[in-house]
MIZASE-346315 format. One record per atom (N, C-alpha, C, O): residue number from 0; atom name; x, y, z. Coordinates in nm, 3 decimals, padded with zeros to 5 digits, m for minus. Example, Ala and Ser with C-alpha at 12.3 -4.5 7.8 and 13.67 -1.06 7.14 Angstrom:
# MIZASE-346315
+-----+----+---------+---------+---------+
|   k |  a |    east |   north |      up |
+-----+----+---------+---------+---------+
|   0 |  N |  01.319 | m00.569 |  00.780 |
|   0 | CA |  01.230 | m00.450 |  00.780 |
|   0 |  C |  01.320 | m00.330 |  00.780 |
|   0 |  O |  01.424 | m00.332 |  00.846 |
|   1 |  N |  01.285 | m00.225 |  00.708 |
|   1 | CA |  01.367 | m00.106 |  00.714 |
|   1 |  C |  01.290 |  00.003 |  00.787 |
|   1 |  O |  01.341 |  00.114 |  00.804 |
+-----+----+---------+---------+---------+
# end
This chain:
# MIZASE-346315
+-----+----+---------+---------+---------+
|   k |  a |    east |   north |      up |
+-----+----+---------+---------+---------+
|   0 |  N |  04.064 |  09.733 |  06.108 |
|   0 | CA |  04.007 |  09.804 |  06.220 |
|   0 |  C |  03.889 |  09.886 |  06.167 |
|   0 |  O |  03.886 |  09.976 |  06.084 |
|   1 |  N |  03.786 |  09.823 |  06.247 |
|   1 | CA |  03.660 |  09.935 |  06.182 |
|   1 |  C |  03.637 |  10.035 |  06.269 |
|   1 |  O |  03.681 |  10.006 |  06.380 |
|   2 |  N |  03.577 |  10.162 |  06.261 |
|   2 | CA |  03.554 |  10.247 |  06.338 |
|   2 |  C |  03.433 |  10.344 |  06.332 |
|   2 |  O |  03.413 |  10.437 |  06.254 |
|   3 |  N |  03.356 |  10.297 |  06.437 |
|   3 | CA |  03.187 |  10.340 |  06.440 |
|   3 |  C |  03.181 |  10.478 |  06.553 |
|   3 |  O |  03.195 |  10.470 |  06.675 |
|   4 |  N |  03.158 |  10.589 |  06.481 |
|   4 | CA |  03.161 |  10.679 |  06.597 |
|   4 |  C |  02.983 |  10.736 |  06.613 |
|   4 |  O |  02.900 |  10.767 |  06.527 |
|   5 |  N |  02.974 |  10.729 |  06.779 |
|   5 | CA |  02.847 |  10.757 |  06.749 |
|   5 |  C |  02.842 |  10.837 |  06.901 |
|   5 |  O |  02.886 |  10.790 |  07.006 |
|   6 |  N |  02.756 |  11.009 |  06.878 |
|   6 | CA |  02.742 |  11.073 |  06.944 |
|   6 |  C |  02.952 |  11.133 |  07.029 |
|   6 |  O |  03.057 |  11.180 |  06.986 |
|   7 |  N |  02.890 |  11.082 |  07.165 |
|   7 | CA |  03.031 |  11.029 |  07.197 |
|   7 |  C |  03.127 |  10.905 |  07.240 |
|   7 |  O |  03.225 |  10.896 |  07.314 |
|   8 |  N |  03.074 |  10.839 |  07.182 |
|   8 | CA |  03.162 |  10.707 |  07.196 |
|   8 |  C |  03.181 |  10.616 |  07.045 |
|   8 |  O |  03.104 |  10.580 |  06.955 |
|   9 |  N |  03.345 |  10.602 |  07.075 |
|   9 | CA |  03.338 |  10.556 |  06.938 |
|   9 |  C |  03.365 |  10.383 |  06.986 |
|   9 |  O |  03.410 |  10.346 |  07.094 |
|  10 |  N |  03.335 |  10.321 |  06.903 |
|  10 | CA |  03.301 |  10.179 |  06.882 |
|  10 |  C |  03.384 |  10.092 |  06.776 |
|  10 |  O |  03.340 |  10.048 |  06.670 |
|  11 |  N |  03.539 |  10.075 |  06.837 |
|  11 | CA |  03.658 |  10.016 |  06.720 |
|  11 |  C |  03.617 |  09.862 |  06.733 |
|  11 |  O |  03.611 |  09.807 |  06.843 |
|  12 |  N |  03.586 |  09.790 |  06.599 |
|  12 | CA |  03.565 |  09.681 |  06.597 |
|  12 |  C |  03.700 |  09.630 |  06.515 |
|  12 |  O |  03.751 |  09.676 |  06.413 |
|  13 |  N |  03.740 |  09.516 |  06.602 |
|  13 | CA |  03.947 |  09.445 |  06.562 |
|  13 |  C |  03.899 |  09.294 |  06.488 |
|  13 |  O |  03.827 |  09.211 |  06.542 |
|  14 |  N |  03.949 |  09.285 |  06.376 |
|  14 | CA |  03.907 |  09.144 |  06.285 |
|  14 |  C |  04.094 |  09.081 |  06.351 |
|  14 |  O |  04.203 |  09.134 |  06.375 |
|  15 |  N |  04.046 |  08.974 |  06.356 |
|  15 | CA |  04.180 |  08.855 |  06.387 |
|  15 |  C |  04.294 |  08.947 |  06.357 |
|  15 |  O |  04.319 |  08.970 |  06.239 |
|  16 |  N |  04.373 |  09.007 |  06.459 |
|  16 | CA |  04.543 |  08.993 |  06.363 |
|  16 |  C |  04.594 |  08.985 |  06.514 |
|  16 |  O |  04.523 |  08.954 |  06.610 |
|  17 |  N |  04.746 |  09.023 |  06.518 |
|  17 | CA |  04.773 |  09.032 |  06.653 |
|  17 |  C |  04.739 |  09.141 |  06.703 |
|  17 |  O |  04.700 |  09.239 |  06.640 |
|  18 |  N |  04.760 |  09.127 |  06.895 |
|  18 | CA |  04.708 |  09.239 |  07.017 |
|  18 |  C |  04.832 |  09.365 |  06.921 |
|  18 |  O |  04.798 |  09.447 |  06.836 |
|  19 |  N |  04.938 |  09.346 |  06.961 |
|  19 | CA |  05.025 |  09.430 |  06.871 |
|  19 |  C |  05.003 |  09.497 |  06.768 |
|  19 |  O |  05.024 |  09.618 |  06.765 |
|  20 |  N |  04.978 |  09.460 |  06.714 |
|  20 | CA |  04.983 |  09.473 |  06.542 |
|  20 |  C |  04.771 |  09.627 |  06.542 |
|  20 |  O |  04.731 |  09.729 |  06.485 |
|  21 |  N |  04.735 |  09.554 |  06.619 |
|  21 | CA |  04.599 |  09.619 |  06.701 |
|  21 |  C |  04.626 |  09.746 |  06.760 |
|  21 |  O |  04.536 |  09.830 |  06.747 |
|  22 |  N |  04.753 |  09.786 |  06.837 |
|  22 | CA |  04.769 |  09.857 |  06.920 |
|  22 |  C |  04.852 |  09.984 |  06.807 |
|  22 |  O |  04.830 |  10.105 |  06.797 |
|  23 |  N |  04.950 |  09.897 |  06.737 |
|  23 | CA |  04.982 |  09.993 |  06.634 |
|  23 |  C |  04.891 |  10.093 |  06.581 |
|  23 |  O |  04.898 |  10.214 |  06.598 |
|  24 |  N |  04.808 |  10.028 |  06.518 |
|  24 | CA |  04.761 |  10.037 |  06.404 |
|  24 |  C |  04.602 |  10.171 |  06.451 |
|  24 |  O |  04.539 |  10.250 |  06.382 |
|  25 |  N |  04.595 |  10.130 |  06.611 |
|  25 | CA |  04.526 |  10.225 |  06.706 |
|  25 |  C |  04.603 |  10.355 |  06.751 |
|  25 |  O |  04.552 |  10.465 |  06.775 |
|  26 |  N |  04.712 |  10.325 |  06.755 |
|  26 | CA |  04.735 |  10.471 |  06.834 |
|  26 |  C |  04.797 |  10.582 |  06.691 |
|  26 |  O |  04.837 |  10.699 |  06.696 |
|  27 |  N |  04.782 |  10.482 |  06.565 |
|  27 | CA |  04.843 |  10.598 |  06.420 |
|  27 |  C |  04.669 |  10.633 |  06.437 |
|  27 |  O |  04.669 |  10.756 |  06.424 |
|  28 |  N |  04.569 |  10.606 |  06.452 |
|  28 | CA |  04.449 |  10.643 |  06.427 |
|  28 |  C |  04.344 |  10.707 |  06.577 |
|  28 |  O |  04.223 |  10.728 |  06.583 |
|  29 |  N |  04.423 |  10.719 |  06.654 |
|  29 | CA |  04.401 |  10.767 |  06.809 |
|  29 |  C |  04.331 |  10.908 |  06.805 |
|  29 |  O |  04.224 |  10.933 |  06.859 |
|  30 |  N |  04.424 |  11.015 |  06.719 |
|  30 | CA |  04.357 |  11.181 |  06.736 |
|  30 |  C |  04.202 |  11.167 |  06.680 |
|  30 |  O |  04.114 |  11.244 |  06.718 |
|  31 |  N |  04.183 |  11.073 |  06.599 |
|  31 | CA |  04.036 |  11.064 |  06.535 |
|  31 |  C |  03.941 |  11.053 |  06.652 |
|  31 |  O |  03.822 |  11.081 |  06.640 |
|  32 |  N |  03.990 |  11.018 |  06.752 |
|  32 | CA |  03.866 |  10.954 |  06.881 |
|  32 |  C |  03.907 |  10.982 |  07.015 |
|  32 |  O |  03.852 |  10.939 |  07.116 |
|  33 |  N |  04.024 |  11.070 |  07.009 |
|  33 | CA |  04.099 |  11.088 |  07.175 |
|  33 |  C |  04.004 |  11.158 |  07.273 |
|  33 |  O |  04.022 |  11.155 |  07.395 |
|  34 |  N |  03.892 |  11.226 |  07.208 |
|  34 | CA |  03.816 |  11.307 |  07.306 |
|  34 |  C |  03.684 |  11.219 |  07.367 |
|  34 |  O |  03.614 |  11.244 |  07.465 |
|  35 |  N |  03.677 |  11.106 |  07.270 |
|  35 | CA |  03.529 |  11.013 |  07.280 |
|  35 |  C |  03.610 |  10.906 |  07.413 |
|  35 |  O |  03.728 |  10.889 |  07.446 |
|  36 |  N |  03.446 |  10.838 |  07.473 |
|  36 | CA |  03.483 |  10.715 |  07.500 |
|  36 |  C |  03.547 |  10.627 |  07.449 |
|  36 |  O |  03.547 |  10.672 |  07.334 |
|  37 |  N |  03.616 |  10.514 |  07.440 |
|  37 | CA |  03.655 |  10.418 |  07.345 |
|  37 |  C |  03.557 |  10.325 |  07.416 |
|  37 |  O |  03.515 |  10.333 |  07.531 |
|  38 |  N |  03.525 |  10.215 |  07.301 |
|  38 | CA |  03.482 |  10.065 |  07.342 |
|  38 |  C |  03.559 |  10.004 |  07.217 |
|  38 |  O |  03.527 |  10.013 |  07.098 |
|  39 |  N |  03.684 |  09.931 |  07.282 |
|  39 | CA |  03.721 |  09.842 |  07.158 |
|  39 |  C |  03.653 |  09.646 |  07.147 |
|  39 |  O |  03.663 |  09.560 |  07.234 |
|  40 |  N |  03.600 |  09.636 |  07.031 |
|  40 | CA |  03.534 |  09.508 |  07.040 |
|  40 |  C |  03.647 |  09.429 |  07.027 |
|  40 |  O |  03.749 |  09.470 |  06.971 |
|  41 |  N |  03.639 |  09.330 |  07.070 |
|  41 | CA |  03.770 |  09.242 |  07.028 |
|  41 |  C |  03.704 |  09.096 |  07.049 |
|  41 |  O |  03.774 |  09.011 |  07.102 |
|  42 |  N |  03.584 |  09.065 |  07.013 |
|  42 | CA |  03.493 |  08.969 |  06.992 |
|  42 |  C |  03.571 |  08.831 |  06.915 |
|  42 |  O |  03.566 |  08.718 |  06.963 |
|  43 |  N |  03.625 |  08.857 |  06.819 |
|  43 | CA |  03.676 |  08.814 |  06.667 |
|  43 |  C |  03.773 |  08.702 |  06.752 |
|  43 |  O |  03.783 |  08.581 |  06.735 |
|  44 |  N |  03.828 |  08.775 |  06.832 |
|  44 | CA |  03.950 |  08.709 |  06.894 |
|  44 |  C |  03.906 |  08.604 |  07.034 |
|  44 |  O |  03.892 |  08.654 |  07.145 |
|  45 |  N |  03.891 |  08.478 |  07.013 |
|  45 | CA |  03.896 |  08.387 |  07.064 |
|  45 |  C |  03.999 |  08.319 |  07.128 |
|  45 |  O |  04.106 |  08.322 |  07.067 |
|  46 |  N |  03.998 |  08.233 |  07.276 |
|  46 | CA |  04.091 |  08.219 |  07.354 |
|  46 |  C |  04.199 |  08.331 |  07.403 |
|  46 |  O |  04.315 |  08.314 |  07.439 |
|  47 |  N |  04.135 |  08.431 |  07.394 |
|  47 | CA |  04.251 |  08.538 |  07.480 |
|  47 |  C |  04.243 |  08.550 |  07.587 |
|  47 |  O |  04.136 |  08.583 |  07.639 |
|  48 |  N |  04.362 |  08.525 |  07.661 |
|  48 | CA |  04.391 |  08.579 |  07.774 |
|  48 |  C |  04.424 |  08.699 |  07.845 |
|  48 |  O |  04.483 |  08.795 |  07.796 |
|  49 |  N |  04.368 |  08.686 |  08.002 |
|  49 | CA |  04.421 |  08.817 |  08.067 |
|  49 |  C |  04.553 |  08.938 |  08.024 |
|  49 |  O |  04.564 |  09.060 |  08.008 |
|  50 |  N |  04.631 |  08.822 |  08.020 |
|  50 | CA |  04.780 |  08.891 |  08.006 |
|  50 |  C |  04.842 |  08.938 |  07.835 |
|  50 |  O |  04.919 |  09.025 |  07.796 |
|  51 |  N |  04.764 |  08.833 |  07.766 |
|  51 | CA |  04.709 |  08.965 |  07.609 |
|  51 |  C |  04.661 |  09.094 |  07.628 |
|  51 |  O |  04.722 |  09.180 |  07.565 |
|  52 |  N |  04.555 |  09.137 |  07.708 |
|  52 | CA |  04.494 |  09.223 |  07.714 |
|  52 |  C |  04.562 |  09.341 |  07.754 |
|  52 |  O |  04.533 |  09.456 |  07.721 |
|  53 |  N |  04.668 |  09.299 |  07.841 |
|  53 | CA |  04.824 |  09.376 |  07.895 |
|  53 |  C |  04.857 |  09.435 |  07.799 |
|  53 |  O |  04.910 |  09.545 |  07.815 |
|  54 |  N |  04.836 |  09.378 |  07.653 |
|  54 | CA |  04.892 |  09.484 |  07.524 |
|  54 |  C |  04.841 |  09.635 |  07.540 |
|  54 |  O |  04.902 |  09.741 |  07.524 |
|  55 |  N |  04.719 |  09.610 |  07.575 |
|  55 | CA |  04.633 |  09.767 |  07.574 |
|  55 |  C |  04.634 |  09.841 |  07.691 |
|  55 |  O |  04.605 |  09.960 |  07.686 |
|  56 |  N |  04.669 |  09.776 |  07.819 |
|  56 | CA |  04.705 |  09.828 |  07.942 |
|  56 |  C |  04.782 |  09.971 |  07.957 |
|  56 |  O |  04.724 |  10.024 |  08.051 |
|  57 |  N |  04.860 |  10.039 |  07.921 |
|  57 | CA |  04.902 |  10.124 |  07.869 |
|  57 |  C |  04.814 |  10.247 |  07.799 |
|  57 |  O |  04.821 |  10.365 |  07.833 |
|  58 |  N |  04.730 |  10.192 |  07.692 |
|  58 | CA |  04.720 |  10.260 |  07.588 |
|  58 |  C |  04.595 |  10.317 |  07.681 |
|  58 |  O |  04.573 |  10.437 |  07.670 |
|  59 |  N |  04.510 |  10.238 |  07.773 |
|  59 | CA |  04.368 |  10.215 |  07.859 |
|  59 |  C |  04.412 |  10.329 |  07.894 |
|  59 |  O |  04.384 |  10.442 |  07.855 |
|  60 |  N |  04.514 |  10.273 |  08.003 |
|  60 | CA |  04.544 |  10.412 |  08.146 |
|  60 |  C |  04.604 |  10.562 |  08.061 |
|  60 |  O |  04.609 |  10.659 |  08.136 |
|  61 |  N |  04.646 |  10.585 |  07.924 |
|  61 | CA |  04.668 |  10.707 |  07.874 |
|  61 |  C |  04.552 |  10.756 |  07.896 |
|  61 |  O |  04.552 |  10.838 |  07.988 |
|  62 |  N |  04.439 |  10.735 |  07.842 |
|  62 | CA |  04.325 |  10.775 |  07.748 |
|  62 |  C |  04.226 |  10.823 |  07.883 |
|  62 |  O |  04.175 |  10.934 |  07.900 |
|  63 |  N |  04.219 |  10.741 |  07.944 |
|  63 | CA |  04.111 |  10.766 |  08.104 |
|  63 |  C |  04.195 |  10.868 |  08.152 |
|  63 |  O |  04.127 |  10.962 |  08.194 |
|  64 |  N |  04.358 |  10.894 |  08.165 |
|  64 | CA |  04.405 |  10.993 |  08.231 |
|  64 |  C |  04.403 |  11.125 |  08.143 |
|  64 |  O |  04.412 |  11.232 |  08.202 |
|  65 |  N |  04.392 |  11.122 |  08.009 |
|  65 | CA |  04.422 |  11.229 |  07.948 |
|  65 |  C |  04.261 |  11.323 |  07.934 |
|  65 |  O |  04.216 |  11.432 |  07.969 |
|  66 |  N |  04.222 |  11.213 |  07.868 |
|  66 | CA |  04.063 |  11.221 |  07.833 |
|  66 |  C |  03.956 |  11.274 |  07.922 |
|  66 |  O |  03.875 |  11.367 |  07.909 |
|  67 |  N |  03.983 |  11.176 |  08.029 |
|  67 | CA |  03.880 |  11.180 |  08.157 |
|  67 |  C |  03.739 |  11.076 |  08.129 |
|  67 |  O |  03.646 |  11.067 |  08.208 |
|  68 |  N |  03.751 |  10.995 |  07.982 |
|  68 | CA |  03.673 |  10.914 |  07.928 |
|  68 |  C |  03.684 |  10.790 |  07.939 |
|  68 |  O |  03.802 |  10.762 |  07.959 |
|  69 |  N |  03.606 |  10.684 |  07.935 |
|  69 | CA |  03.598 |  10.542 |  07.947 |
|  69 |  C |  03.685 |  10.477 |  07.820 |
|  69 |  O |  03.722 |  10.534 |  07.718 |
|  70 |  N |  03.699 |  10.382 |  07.848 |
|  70 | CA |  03.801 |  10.294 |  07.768 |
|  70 |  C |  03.745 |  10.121 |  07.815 |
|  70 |  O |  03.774 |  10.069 |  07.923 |
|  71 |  N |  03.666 |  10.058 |  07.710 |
|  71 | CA |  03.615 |  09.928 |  07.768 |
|  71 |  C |  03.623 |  09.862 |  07.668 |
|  71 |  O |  03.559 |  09.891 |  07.566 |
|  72 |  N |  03.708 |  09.754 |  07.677 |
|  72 | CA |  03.730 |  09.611 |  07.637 |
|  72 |  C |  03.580 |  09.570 |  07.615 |
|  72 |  O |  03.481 |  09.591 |  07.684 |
|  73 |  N |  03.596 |  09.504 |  07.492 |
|  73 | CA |  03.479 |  09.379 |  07.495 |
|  73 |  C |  03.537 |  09.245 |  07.426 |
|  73 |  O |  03.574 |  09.257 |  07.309 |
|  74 |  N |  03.552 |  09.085 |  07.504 |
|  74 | CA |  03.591 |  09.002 |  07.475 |
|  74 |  C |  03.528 |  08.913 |  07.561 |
|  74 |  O |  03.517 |  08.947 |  07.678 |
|  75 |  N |  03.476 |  08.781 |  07.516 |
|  75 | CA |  03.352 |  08.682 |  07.605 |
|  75 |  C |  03.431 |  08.555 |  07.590 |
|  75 |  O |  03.379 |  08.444 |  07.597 |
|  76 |  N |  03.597 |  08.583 |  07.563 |
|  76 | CA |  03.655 |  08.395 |  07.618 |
|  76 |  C |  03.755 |  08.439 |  07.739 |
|  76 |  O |  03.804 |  08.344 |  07.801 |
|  77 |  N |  03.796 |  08.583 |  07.785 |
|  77 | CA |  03.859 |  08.612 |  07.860 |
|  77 |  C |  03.829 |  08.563 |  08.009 |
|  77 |  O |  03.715 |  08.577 |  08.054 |
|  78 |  N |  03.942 |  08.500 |  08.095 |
|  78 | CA |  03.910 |  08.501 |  08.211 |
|  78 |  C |  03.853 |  08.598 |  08.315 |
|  78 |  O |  03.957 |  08.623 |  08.375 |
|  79 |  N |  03.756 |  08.670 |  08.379 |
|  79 | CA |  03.735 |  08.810 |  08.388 |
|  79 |  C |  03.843 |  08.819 |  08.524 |
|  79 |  O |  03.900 |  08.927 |  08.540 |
|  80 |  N |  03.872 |  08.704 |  08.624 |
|  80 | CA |  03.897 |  08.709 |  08.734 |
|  80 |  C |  04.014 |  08.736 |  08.727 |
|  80 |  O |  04.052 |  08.775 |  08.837 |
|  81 |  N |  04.158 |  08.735 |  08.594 |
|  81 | CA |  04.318 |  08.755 |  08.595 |
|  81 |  C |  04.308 |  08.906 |  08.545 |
|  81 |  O |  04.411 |  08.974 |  08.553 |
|  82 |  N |  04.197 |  08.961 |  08.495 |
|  82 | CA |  04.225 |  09.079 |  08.408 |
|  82 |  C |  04.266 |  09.132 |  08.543 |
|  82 |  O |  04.234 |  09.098 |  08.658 |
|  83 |  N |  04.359 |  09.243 |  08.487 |
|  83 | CA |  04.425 |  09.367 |  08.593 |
|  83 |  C |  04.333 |  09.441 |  08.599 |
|  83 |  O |  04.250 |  09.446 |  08.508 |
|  84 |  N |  04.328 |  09.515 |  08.706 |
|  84 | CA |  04.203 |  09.541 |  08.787 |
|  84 |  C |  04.205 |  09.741 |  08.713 |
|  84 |  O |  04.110 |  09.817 |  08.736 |
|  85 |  N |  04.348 |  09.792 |  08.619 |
|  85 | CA |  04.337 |  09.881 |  08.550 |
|  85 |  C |  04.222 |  09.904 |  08.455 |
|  85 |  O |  04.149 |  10.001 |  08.435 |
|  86 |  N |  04.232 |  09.752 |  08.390 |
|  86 | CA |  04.117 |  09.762 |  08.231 |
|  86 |  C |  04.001 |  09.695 |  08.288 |
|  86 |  O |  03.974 |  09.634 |  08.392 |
|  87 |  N |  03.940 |  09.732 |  08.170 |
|  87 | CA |  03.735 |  09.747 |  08.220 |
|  87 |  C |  03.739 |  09.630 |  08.124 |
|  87 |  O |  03.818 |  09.643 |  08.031 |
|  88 |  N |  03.673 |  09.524 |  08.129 |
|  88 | CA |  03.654 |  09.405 |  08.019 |
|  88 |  C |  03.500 |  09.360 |  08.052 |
|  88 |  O |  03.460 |  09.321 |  08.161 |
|  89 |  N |  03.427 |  09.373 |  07.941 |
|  89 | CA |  03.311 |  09.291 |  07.964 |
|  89 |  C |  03.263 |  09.215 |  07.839 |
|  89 |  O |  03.308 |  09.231 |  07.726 |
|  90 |  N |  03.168 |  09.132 |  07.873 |
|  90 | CA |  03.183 |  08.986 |  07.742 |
|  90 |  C |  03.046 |  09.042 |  07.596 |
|  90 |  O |  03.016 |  08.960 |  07.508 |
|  91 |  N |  03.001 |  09.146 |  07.597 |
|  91 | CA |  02.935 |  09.214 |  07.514 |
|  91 |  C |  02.897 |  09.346 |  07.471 |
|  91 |  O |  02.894 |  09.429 |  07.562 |
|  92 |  N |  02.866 |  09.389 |  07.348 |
|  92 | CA |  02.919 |  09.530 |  07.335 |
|  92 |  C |  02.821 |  09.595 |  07.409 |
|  92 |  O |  02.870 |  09.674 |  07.489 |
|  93 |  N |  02.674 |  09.586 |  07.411 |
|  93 | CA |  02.569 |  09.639 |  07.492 |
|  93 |  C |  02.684 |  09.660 |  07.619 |
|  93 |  O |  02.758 |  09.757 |  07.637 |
|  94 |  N |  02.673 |  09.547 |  07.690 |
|  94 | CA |  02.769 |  09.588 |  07.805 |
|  94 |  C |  02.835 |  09.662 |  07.816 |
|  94 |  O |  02.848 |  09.720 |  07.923 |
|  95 |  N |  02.893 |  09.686 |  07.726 |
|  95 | CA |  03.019 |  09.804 |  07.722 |
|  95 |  C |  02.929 |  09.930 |  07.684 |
|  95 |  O |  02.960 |  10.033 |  07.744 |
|  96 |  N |  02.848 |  09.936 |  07.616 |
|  96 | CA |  02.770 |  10.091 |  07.567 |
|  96 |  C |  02.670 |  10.146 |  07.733 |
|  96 |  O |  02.649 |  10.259 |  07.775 |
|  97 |  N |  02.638 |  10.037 |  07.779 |
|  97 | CA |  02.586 |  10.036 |  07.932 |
|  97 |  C |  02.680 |  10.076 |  08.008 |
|  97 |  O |  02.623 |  10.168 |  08.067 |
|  98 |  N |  02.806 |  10.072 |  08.057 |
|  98 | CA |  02.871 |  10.114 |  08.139 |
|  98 |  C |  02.956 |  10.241 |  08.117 |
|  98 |  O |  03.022 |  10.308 |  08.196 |
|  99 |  N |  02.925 |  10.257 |  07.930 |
|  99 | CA |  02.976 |  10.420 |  07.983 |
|  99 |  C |  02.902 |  10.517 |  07.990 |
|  99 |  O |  02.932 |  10.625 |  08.040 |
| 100 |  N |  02.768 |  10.479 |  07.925 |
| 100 | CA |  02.669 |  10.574 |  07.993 |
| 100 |  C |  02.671 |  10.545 |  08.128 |
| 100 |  O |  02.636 |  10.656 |  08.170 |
| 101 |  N |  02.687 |  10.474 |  08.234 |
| 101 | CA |  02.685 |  10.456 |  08.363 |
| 101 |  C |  02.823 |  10.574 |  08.394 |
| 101 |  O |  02.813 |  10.684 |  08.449 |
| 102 |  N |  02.911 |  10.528 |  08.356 |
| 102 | CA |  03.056 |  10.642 |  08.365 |
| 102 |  C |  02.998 |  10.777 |  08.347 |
| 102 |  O |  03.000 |  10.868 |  08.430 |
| 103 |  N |  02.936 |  10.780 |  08.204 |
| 103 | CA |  02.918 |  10.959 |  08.164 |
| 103 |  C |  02.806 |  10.989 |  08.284 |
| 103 |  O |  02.840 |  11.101 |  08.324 |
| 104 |  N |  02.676 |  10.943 |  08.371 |
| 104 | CA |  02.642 |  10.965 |  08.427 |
| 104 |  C |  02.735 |  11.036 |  08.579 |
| 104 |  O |  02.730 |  11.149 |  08.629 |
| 105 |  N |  02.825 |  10.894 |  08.623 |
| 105 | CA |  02.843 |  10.958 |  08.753 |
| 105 |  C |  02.992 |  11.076 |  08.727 |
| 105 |  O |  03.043 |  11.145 |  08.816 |
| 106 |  N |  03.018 |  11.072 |  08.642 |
| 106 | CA |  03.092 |  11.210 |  08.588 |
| 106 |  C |  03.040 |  11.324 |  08.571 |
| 106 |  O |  03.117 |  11.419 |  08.581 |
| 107 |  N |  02.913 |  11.348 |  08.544 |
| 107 | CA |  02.764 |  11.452 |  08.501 |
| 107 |  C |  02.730 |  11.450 |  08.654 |
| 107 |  O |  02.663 |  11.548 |  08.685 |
| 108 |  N |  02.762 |  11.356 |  08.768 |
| 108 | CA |  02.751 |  11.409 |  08.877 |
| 108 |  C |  02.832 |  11.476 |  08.958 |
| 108 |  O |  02.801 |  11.584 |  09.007 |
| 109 |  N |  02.963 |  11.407 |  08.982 |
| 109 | CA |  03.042 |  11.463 |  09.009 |
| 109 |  C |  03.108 |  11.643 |  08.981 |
| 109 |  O |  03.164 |  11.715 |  09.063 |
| 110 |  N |  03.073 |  11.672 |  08.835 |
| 110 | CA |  03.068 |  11.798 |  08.805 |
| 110 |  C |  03.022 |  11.893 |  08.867 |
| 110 |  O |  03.028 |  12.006 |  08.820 |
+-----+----+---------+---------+---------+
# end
């Protein structure tokens, strides 16, 4: 698990192992980044499905409820149309660095 923190969003990049083994190995290393956005890349991992992504489903809805911060998937073999409509998934990391400045914006409005 690599971990790129920049400004406020940190940027966990996952090399092949299991969703599990991912989720572990994230939440022993969670206080390091609980206050940032997350964008986890999960590029590496090919043919995953919607209902893999269910591993992090959980860990998503903590972090947006505790935080008040974005939490976005990035994976480009995922079906986008089965993902649960909880997690944010998009097929590149730009994408993902784009939509939480879009988030930190309408949050900076809402305030």
């Amino acid at each position: 698990m690599i971990i790129d923190k920049k400004d406020n969003i940190t940027l966990i990049t996952q090399e092949v192992i299991s969703l599990a083994t991912f989720r572990s190995r994230f939440g022993e290393a969670y206080d390091k980044f609980k206050n940032d956005n997350i964008i986890v890349n999960l590029l590496a991992f090919t043919g995953i499905t919607a209902n893999d992504l269910m591993e992090l489903h959980e860990v998503a809805l903590d972090h947006i409820e505790k935080s008040g911060k974005s939490f976005v998937i990035v994976n480009d073999s995922v079906n986008y149309d089965d993902v649960h409509t909880d997690l944010v998934v998009v097929p590149t990391v730009k994408e993902a660095y784009d939509l939480v400045e879009m988030d930190e914006i309408a949050r900076d409005l809402d305030a």
